[in-house]
ChimeraX commands (.cxc) that place a marker at each C-alpha (Angstrom):
marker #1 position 123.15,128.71,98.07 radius 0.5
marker #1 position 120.71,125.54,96.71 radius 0.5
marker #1 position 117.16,126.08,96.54 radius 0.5
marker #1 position 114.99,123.73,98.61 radius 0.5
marker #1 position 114.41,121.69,95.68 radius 0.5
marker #1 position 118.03,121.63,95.36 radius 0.5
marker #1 position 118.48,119.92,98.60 radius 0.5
marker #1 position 116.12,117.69,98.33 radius 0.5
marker #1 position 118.06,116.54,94.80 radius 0.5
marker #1 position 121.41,116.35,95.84 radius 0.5
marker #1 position 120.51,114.33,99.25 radius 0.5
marker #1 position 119.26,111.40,96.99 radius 0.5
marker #1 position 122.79,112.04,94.32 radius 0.5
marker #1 position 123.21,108.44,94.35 radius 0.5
marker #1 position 119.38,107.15,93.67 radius 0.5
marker #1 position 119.48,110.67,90.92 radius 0.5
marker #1 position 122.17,109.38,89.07 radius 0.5
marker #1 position 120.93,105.41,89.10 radius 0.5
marker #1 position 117.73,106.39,87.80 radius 0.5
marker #1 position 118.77,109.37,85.23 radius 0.5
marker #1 position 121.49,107.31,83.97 radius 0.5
marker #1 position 120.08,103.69,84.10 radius 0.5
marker #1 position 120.72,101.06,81.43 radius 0.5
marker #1 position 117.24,101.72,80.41 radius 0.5
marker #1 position 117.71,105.03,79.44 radius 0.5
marker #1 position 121.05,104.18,77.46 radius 0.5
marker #1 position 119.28,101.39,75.88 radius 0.5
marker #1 position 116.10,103.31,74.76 radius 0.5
marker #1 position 118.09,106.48,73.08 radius 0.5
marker #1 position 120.63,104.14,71.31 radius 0.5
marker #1 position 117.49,101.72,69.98 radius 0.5
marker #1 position 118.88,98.48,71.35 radius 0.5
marker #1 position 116.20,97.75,74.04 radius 0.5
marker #1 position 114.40,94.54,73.25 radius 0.5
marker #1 position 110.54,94.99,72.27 radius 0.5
marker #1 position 110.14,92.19,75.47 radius 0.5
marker #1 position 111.72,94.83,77.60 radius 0.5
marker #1 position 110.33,97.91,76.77 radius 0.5
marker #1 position 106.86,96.20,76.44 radius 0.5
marker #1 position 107.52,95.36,80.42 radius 0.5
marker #1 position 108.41,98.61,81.43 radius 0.5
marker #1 position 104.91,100.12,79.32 radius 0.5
marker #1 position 102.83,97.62,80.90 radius 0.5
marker #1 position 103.92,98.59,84.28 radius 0.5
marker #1 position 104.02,102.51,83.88 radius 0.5
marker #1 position 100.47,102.02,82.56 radius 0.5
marker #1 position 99.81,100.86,85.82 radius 0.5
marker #1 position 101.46,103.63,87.24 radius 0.5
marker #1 position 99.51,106.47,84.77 radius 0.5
marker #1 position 96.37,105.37,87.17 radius 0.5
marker #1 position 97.72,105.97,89.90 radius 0.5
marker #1 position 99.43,109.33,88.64 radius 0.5
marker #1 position 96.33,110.70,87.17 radius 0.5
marker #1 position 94.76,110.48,90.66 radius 0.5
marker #1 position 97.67,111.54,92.29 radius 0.5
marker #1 position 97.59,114.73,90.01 radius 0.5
marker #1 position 93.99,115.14,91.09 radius 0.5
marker #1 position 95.18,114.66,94.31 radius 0.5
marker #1 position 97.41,118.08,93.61 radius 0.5
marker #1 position 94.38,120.03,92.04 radius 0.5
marker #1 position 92.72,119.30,95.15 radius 0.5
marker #1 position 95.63,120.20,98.20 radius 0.5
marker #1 position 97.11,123.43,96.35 radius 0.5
marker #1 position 96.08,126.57,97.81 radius 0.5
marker #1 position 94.70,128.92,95.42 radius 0.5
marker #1 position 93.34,128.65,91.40 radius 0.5
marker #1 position 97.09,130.34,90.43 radius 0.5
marker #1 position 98.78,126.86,91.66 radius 0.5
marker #1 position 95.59,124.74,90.68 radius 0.5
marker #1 position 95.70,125.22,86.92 radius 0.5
marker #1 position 99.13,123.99,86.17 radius 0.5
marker #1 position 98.13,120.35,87.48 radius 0.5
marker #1 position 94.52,120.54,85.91 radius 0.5
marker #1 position 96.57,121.33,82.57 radius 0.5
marker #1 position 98.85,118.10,83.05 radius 0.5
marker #1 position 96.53,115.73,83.60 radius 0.5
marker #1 position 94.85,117.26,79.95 radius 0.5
marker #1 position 98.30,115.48,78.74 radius 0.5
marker #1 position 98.13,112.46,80.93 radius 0.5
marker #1 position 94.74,111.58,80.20 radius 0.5
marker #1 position 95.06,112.75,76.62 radius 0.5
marker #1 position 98.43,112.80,74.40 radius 0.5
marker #1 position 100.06,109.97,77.00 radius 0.5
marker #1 position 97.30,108.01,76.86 radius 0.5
marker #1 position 97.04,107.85,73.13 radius 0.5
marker #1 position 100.97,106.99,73.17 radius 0.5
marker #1 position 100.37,104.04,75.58 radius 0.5
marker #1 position 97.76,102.81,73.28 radius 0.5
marker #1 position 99.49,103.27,69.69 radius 0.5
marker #1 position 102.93,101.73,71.39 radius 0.5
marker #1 position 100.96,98.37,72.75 radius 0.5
marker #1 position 99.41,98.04,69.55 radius 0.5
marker #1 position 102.64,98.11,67.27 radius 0.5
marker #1 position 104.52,96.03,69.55 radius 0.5
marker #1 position 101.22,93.62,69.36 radius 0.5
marker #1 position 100.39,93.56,73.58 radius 0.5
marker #1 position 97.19,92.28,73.96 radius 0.5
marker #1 position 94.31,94.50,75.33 radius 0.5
marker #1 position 94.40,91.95,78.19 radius 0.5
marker #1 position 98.06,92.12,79.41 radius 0.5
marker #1 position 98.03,96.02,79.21 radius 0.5
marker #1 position 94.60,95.84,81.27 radius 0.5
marker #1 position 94.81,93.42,83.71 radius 0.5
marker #1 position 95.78,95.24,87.22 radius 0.5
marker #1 position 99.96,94.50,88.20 radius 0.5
marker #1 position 100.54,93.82,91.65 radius 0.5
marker #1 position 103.80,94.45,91.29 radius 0.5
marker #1 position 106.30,96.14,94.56 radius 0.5
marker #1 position 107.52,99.43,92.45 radius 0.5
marker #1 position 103.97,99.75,91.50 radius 0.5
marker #1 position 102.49,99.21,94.86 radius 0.5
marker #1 position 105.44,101.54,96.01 radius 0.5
marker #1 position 104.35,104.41,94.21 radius 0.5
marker #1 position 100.97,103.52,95.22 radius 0.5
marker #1 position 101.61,103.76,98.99 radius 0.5
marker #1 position 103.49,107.30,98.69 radius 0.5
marker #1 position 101.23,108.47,96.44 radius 0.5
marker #1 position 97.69,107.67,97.32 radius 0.5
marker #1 position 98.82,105.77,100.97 radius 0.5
marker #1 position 97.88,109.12,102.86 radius 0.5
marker #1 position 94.30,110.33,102.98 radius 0.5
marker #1 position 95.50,113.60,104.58 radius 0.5
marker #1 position 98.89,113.94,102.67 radius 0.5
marker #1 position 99.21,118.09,103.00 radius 0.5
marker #1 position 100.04,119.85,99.70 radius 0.5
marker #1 position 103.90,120.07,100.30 radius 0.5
marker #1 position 104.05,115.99,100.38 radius 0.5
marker #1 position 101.68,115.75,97.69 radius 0.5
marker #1 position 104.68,117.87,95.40 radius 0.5
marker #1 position 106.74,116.33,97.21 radius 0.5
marker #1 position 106.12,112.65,95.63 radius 0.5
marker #1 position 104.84,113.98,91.89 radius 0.5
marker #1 position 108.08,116.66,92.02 radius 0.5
marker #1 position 110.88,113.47,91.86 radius 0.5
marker #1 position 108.90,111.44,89.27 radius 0.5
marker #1 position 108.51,114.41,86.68 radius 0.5
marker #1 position 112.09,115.67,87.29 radius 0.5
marker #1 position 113.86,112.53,86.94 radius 0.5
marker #1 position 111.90,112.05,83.33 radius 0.5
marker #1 position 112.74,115.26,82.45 radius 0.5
marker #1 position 116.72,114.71,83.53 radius 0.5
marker #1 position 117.09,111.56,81.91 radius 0.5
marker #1 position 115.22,112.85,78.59 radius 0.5
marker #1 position 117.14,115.73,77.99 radius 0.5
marker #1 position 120.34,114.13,78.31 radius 0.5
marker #1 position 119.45,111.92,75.01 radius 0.5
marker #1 position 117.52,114.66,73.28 radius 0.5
marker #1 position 120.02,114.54,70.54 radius 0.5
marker #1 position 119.40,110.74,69.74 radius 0.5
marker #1 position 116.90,109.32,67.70 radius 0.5
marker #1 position 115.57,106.09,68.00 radius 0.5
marker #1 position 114.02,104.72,64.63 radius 0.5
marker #1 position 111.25,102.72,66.89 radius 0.5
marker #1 position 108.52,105.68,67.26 radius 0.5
marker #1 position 107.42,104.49,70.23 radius 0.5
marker #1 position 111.00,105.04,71.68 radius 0.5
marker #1 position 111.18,108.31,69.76 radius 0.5
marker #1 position 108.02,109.34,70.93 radius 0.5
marker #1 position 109.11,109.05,74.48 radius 0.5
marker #1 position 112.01,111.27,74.58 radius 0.5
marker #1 position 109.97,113.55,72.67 radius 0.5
marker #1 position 106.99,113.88,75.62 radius 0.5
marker #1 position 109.35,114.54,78.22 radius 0.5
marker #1 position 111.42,116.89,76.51 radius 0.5
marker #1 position 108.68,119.18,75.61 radius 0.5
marker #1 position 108.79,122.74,76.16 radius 0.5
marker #1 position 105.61,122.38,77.98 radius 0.5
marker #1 position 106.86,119.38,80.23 radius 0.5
marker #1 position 109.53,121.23,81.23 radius 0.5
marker #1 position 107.64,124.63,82.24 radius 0.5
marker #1 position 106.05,122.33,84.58 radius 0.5
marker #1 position 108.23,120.65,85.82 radius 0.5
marker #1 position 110.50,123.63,86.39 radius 0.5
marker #1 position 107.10,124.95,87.68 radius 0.5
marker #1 position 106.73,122.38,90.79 radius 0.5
marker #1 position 110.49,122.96,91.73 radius 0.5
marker #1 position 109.76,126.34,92.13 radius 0.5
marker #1 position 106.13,125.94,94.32 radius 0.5
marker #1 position 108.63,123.51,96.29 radius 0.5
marker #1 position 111.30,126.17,96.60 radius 0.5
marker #1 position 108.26,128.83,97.39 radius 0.5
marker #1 position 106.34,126.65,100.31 radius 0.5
marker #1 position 109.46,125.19,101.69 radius 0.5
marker #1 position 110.84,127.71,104.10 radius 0.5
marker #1 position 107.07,127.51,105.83 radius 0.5
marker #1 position 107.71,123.90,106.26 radius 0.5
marker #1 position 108.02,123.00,109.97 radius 0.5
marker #1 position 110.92,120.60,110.57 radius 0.5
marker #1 position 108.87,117.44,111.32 radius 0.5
marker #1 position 106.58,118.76,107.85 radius 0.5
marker #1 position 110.85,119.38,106.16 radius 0.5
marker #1 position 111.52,115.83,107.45 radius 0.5
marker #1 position 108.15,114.17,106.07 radius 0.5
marker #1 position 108.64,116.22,102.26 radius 0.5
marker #1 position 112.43,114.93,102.52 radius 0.5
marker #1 position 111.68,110.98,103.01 radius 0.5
marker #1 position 108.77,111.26,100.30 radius 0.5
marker #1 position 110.99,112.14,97.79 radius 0.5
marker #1 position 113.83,109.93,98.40 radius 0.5
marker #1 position 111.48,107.59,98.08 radius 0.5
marker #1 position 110.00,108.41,94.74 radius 0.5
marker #1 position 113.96,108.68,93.34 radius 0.5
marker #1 position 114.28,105.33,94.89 radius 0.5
marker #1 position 111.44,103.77,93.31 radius 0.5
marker #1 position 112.30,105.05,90.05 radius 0.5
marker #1 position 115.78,103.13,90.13 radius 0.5
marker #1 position 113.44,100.15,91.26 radius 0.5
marker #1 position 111.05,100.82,88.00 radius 0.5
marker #1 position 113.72,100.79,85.45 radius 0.5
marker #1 position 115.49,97.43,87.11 radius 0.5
marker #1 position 111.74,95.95,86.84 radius 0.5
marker #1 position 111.89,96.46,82.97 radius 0.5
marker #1 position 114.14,93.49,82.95 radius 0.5
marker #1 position 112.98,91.11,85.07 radius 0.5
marker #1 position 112.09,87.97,83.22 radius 0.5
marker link #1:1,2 radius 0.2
marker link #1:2,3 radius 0.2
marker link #1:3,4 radius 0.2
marker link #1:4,5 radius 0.2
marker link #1:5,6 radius 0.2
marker link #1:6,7 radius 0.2
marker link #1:7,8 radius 0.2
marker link #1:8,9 radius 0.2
marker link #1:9,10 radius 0.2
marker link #1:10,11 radius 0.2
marker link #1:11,12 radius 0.2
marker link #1:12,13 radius 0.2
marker link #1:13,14 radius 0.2
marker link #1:14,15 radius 0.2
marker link #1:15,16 radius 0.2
marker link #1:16,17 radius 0.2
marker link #1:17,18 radius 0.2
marker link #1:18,19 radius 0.2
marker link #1:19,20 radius 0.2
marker link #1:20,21 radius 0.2
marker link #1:21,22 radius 0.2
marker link #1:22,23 radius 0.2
marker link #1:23,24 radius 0.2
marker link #1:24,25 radius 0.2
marker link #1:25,26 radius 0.2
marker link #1:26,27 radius 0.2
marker link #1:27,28 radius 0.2
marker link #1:28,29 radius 0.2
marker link #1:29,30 radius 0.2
marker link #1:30,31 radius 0.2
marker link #1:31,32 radius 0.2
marker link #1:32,33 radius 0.2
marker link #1:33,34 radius 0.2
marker link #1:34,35 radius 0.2
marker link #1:35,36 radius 0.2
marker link #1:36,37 radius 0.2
marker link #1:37,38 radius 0.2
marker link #1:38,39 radius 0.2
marker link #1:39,40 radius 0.2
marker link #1:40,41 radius 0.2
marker link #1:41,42 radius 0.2
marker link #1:42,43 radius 0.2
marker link #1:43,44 radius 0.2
marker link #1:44,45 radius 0.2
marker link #1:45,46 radius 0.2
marker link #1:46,47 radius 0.2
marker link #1:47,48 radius 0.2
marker link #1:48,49 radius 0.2
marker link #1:49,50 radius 0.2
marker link #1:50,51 radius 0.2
marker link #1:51,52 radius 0.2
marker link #1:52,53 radius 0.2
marker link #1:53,54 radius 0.2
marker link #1:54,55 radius 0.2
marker link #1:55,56 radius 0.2
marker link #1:56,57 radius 0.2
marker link #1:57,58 radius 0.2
marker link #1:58,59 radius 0.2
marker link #1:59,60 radius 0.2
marker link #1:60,61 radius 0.2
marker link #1:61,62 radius 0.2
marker link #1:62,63 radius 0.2
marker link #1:63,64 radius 0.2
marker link #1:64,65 radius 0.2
marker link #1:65,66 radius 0.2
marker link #1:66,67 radius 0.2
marker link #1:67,68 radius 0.2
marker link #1:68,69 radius 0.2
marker link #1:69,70 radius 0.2
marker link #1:70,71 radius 0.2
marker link #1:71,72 radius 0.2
marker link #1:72,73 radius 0.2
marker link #1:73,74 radius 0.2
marker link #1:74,75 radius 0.2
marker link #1:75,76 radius 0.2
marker link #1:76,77 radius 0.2
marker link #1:77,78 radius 0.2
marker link #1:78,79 radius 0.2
marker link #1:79,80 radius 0.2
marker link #1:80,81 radius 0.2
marker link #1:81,82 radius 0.2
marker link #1:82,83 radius 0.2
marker link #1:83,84 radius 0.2
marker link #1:84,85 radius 0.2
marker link #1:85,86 radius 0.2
marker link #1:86,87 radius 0.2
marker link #1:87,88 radius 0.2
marker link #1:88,89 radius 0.2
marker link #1:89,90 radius 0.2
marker link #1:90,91 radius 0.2
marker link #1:91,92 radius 0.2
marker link #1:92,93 radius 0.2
marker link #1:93,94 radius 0.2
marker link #1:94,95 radius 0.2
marker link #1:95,96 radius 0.2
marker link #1:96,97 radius 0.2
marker link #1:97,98 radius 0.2
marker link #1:98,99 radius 0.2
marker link #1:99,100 radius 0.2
marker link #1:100,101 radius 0.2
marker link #1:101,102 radius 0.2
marker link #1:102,103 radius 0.2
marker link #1:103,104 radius 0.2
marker link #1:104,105 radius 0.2
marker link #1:105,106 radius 0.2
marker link #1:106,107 radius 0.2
marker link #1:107,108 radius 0.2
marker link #1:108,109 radius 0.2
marker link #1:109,110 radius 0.2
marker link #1:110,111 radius 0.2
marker link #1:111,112 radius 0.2
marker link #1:112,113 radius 0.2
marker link #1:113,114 radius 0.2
marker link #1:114,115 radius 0.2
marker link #1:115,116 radius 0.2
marker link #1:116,117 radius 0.2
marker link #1:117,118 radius 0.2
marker link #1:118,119 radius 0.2
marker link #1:119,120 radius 0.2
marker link #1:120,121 radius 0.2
marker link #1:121,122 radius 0.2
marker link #1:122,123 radius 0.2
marker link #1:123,124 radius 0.2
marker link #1:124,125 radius 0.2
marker link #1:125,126 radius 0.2
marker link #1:126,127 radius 0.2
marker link #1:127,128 radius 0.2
marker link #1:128,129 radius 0.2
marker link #1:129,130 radius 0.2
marker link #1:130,131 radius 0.2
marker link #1:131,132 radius 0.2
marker link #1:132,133 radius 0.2
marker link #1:133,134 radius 0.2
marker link #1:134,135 radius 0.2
marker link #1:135,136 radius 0.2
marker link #1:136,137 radius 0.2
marker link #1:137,138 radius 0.2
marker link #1:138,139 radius 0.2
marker link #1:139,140 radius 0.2
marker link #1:140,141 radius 0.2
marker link #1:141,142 radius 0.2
marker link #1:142,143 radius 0.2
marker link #1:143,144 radius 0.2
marker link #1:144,145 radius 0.2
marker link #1:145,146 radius 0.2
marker link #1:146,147 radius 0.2
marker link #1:147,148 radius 0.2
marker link #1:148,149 radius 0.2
marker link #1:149,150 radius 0.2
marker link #1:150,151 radius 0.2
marker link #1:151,152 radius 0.2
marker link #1:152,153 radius 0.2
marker link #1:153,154 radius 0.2
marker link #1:154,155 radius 0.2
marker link #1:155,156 radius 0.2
marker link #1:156,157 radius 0.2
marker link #1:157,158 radius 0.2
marker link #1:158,159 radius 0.2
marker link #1:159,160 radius 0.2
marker link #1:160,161 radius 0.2
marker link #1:161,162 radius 0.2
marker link #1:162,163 radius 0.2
marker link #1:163,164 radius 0.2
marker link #1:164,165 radius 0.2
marker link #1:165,166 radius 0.2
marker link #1:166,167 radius 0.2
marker link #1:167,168 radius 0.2
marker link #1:168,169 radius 0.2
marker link #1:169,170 radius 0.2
marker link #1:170,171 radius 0.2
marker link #1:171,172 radius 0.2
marker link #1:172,173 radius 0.2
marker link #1:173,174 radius 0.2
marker link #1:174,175 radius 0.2
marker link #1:175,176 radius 0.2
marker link #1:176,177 radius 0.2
marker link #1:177,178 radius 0.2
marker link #1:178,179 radius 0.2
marker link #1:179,180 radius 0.2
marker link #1:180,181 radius 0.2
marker link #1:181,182 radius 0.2
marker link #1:182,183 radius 0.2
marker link #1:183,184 radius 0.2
marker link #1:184,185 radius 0.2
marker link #1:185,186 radius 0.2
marker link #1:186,187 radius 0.2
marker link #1:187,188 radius 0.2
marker link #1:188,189 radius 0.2
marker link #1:189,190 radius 0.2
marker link #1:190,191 radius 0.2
marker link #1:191,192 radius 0.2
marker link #1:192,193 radius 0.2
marker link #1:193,194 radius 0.2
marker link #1:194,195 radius 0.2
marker link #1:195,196 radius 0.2
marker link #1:196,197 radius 0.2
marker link #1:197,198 radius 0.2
marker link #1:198,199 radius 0.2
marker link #1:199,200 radius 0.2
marker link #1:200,201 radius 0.2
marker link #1:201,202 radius 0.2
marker link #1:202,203 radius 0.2
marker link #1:203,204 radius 0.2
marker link #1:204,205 radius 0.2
marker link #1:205,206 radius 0.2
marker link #1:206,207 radius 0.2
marker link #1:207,208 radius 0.2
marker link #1:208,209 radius 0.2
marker link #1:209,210 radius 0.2
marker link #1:210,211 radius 0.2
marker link #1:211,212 radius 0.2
marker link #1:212,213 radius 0.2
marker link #1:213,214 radius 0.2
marker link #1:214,215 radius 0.2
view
């Protein structure tokens, strides 16, 4: 019998398999992405690491006790710390200027993510997981499946390498598990809301890799 989190992955198959097997993910592990697209795709997840880091604080803020509290405090240690630092050593060796990687992107996958992640002012804890839960788990998915490969670009290396950490995936496996835990309280209308939130965030993470090669 699937676990909540279960269900909620296998009703978005189609969007889970786009994103976790996209071009993009073929391209990065076999080092044949262009520079021009991966420096797209940087610049807009940059964007999205704002938005992340406050949805994260968002998490810290909704979960019910200390116990679930510290796991989020402790990622965004990595977000604003060892992620960070990649962003800024991969801009700089693919020369982006400090003002493309700066200036705000109004761009629809980023305004996406904004809406289902900060969109909500009283977003309950179970949709708050329910939009960070997708983004993490698709990373994780796609990563692993290319652990063996070895890109001779660091920066593409490097990328893999954060989201197949030990630690990443602890958490991640982590968040399925809170879902799994708080689910069966979930009223139906609460089921129906934690349901659409992630098919979105699966949905937008199709629409995040297609972005990287827009020209």
């Amino acid at each position: 019998m699937q676990t909540f989190s279960e269900q909620l992955r296998a009703g978005c198959e189609a969007d889970w398999r786009a994103a976790t097997e996209h071009r993009f993910v073929t391209e990065l592990a076999n080092d044949s992405i262009s520079d021009a697209d991966y420096a797209r795709y940087l610049i807009l997840d940059y964007a999205f690491l704002d938005i992340l880091v406050a949805h994260v604080g968002r998490a810290v803020t909704t979960a019910p006790g200390m116990i679930e509290k510290r796991p989020y405090a402790g990622f965004l240690g990595v977000l604003t710390g060892d992620e960070d630092d990649y962003f800024l050593r991969s801009f700089a060796a693919m020369g982006v200027s400090e003002d493309d990687w700066r200036q705000p992107f109004d761009h629809a996958v980023v305004r996406g993510f904004r809406e289902i992640m900060l969109g909500a002012p009283n977003a309950t804890y179970a949709e708050v997981l329910a939009a960070l839960l997708p983004v993490e788990w698709v990373y994780l998915t796609w990563a692993k499946s290319v652990a063996d490969h070895a890109p001779a670009r660091f920066y593409l290396k490097e990328w893999i390498d954060l989201h197949t950490d030990p630690g990443f995936e602890e958490f991640v496996m982590w968040m399925a598990a809170e879902m799994d835990r708080i689910g069966p309280a979930l009223s139906d209308v609460e089921r129906t809301s934690v349901k659409n939130i992630f098919d979105r965030a699966v949905e937008l993470e199709v629409a995040f890799f297609d972005a990287a090669y827009e020209t």
